[in-house]
N, C-alpha and C positions, 0 to 999 in steps of 0.2 A: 492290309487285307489279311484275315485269317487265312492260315493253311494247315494241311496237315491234319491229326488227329485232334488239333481243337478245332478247325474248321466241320469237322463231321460229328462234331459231339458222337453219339452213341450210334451213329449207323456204322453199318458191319456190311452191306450190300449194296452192291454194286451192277449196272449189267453188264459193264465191261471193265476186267482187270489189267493192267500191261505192267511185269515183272520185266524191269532194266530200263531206265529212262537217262540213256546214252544218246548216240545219234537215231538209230531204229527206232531204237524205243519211246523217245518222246516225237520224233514223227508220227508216232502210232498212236499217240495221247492225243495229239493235236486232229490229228483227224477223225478219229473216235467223238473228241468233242465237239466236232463238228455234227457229225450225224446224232449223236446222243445227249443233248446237253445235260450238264449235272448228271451221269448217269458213267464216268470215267472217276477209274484213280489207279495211278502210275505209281509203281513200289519200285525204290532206287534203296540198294543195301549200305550204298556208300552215299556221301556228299554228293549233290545234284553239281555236275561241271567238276567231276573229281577227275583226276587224272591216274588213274590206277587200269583204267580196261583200254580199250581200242577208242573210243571217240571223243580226242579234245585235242588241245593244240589250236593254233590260230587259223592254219589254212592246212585244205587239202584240196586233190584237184579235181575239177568235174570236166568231162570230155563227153562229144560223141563217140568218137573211134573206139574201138576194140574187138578183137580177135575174133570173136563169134556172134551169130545173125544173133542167138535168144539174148545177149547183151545186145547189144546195138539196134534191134528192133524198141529197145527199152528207154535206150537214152535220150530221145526228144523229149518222152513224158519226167524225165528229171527235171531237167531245163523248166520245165511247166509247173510241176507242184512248188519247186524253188519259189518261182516268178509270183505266183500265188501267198508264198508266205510273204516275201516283201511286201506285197500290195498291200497284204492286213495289217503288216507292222510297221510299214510304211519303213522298214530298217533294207541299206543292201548286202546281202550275202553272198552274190554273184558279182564275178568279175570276170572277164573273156576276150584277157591279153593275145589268145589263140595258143596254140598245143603243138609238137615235134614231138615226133617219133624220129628216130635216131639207130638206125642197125647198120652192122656191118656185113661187108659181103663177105660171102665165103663160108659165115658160122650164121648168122642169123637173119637173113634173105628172108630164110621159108617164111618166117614167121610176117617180113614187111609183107611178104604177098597174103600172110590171111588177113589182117590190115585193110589191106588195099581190096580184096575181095567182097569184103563182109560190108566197108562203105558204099561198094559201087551198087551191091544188092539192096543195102537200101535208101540209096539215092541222098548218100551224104556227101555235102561238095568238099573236097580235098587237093591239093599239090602235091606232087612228087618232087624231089628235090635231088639234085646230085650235089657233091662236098661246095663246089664251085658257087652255086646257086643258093648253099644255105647260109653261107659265109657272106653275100652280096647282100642279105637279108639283115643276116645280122654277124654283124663284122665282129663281134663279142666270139664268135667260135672262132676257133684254128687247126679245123679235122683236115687230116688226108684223104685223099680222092676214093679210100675204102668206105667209106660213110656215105651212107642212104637214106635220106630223111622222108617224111610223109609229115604235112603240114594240114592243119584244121583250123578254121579260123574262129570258131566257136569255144572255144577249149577256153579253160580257165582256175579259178580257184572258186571254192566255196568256203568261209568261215566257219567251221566245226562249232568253237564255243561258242560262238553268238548265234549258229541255226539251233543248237540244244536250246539253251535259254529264251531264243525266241516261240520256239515253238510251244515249251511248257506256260510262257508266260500268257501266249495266245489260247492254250486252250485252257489255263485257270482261267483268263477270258467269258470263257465258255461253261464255266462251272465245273470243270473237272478238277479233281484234289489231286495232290502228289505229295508221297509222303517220304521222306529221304530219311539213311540212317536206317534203313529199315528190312533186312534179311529177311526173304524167305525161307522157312525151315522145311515146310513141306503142301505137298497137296494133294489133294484126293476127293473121291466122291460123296459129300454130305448126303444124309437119309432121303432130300428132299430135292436128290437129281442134281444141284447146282456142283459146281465149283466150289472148294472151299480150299484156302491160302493160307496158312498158318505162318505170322510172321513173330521178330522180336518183338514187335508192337500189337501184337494182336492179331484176331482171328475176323478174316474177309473171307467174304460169298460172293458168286456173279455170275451170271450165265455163260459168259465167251472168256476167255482169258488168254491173252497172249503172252508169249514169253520171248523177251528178246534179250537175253541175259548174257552174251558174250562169252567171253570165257569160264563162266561160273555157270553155262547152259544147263549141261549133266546135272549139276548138282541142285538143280533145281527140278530136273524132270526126274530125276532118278526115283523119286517117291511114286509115280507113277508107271514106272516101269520101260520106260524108255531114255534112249540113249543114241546121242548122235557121236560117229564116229570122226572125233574133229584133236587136231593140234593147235596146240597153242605156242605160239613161239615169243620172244622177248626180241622187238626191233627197236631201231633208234631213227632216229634224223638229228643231222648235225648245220646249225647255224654258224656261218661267216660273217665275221665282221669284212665286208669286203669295203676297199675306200673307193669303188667305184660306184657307189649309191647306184647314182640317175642312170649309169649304163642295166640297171637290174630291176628297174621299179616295174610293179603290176599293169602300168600304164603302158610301159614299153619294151617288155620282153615278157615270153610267153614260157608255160611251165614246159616240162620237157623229158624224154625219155629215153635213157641211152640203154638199146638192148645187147648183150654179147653173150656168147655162151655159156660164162658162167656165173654171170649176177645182172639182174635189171635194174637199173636206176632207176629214179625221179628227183625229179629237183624243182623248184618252186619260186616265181621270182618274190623280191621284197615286198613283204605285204604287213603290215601293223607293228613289230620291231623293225629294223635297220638292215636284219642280217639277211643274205642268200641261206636258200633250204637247201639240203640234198636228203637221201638215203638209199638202201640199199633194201630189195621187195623180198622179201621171206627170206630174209640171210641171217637170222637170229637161233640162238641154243631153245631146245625147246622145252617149256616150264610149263607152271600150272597159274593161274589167277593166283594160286595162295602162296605160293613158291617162289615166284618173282623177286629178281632183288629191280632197282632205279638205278644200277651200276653202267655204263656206258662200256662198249668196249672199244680198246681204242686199236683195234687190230681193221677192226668194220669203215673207222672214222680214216683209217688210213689209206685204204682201198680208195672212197670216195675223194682223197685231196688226191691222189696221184691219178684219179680220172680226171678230177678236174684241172690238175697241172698241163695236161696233155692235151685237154677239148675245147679246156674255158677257162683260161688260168684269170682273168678278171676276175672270174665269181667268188674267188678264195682272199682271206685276209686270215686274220688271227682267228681262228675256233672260239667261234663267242660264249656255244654252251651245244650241249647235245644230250636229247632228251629222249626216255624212252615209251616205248606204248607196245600193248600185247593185240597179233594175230590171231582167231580164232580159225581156222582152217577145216575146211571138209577135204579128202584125200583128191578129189579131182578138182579143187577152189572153186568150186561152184558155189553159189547161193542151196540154202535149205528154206522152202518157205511151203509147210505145207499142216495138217490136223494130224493129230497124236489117235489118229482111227482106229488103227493097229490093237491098239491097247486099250481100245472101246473110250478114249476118251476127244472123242472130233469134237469138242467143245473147249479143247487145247488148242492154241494155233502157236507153231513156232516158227523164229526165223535166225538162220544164222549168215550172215555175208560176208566169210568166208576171207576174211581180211583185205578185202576191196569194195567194202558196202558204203562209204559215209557218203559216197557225190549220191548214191541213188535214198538216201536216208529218208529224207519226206514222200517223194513216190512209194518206195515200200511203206513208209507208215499209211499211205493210200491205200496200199494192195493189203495190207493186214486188216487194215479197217474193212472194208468192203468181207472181206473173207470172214469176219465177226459179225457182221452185222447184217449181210445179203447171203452168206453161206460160200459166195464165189467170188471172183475176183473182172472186172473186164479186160484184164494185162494177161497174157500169155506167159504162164511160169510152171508149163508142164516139164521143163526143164530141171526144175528144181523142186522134185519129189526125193521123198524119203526111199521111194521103192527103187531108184535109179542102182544100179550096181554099185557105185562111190560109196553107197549109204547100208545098201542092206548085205553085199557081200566082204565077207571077213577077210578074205584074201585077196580082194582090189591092193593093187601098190599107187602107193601117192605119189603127185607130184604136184608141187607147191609151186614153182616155176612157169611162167607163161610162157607158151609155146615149145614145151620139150617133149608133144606127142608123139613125133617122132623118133624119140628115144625112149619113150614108155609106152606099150600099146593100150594100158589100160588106162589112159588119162585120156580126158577128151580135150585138153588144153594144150 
């Protein structure tokens, strides 16, 4: 099947443009092609499933639980648009081994009780676990009686490069083009009111245009005049060759999260290579999209085996390989999902997710789509305005960290 710029021979216009087709962003293509057929085209600067920005890898993890109502009021409707994508591709992308949360008492309590508070509010069923109880569960750990776990039975992995690929594949489906390789230089208001995109490839027109550009955001709004105030940091995940396969398969251990005061894990059972996952959540130097080196550091990879010596010495073998990928961060890690009004351009919609967006990947490309197409959205994301203090005041101090508001007053996390 043609694609690309010979699939469109000489059209230039469009009525829906989406600049970044990553995870967000071809969420946003697929759904777009839904409501619009033929009437989408998704501009990727790099190789479609490249691994230079935030969304690729095999697996990441999709949960209900987390810290706050405006997430967790959210997370059913992931679970849904996912469920939705399989049915059309008939492919599975979900998997829902179930989920641990993991804090210790004495330094990171607070944060199990906002946890446990934010599920009971909206009526998500969970366990509480003491060290004794999580070990009976699964005999794979070996914590002391200081470990406080919160169990989810929904929890799971979602496949990154097969929900991208699926989704651009479903909505070329649809008639929507995508053109990869293809840099935006700039944008601005054409004589004739629209949108107009100026790329390596040429020059695109379109009434709605979303931008879900990751760490390369700025430099794509910046011809407009706007600017979101975000870090970008360089993280990793490190794969084990563990010789304990079948004690780690997707089937029968669930992904997992060890919080302490001064670094949040994740770790992810065996899912399409051999290895066990780990890493460490915004523990990286911080770069730019263009600055970035693919260098590992092995200061990061060592943290994570001497947790794992001590919680789960099973899940360790030889260091099969450890790869890297970039955060794009807002100072309170909130989501940014809202029109470029400010700047007289509400005909812009952008979204950043803040380096925790891929499990909600295809419901935001829902909630972009509706917002381009209906003007509004039906999901509640007054949370994640541009005008919130994170965004529009200069002297907010960040905090990239989950759950350290109590040591920053100006974070809401």
């Amino acid at each position: 099947m043609a694609d690309g710029l010979e699939a469109i021979g000489s059209r230039r216009h469009f009525e829906y443009i989406v600049v970044g087709c990553g995870g967000v962003g071809s969420g946003t293509v697929y759904w777009l092609s839904k409501r619009a057929p033929g009437e989408v085209l998704g501009l990727e600067q790099f190789q479609i499933g490249h691994e230079r920005g935030g969304s690729q890898d095999v697996s990441r993890i999709i949960r209900l639980t987390y810290h706050d109502d405006f997430y967790t009021r959210l997370t059913p409707a992931t679970f849904e648009c996912w469920a939705q994508v399989e049915k059309e591709s008939g492919q599975q992308l979900v998997y829902k081994p179930g989920g641990l949360q993991l804090f210790e008492r004495g330094s990171t309590e607070h944060l199990l009780n906002k946890y446990e508070q934010a599920m009971r509010r909206n009526n998500i069923p969970f366990e509480r676990w003491n060290s004794a109880q999580l070990r009976a569960r699964y005999p794979q750990f070996t914590t002391g009686p200081e470990v406080e776990t919160l169990f989810q039975k929904d929890a799971g992995l979602v496949d990154a490069a097969l929900g991208i690929s699926t989704h651009l594949q479903l909505a070329r489906g649809n008639g929507a083009v995508v053109i990869d390789n293809c840099p935006v230089l700039r944008i601005r208001r054409n004589a004739s009111g629209n949108v107009e995109v100026t790329t390596t490839k040429g020059t695109f027109t379109c009434r709605k245009l979303v931008v879900a550009a990751g760490a390369w955001l700025n430099d794509v709004l910046g011809s407009i005049g706007v600017h979101v105030p975000v870090t970008v940091s360089q993280e990793q995940v490190t794969y084990y060759a563990t010789p304990h396969i079948k004690d780690f398969t997707k089937d029968k251990f669930p992904i997992w999260f060890y919080h302490t005061a001064q670094y949040d894990f994740y770790a992810l059972p065996v899912y399409s290579n051999s290895g066990t996952k780990i890493g460490i959540d915004a523990g990286g130097p911080h770069v730019t999209g263009n600055t970035r080196n693919f260098t590992p550091d092995p200061a990061r990879v060592k943290i994570c085996t001497d947790l794992l010596k001590r919680i789960l010495p099973k899940y360790l073998g030889p260091e099969m390989y450890t790869k890297t990928c970039l955060y794009t961060m807002t100072p309170d890690r909130n989501f940014v999902i809202d029109k470029c009004s400010r700047q007289g351009f509400s005909d812009v919609i952008v979204c950043c997710g803040a380096g925790h967006a891929y499990k909600f990947a295809s419901l935001l490309g829902k909630i972009l789509s509706e917002m381009a197409v209906d003007g509004r959205t039906q999901y509640n994301i007054s949370e994640f305005s541009m005008d919130r203090p994170a965004i529009s005041d200069p002297n907010y101090v960040p905090a990239f960290q989950f759950g350290v508001s109590e040591l920053n007053p100006g974070s809401k996390l």
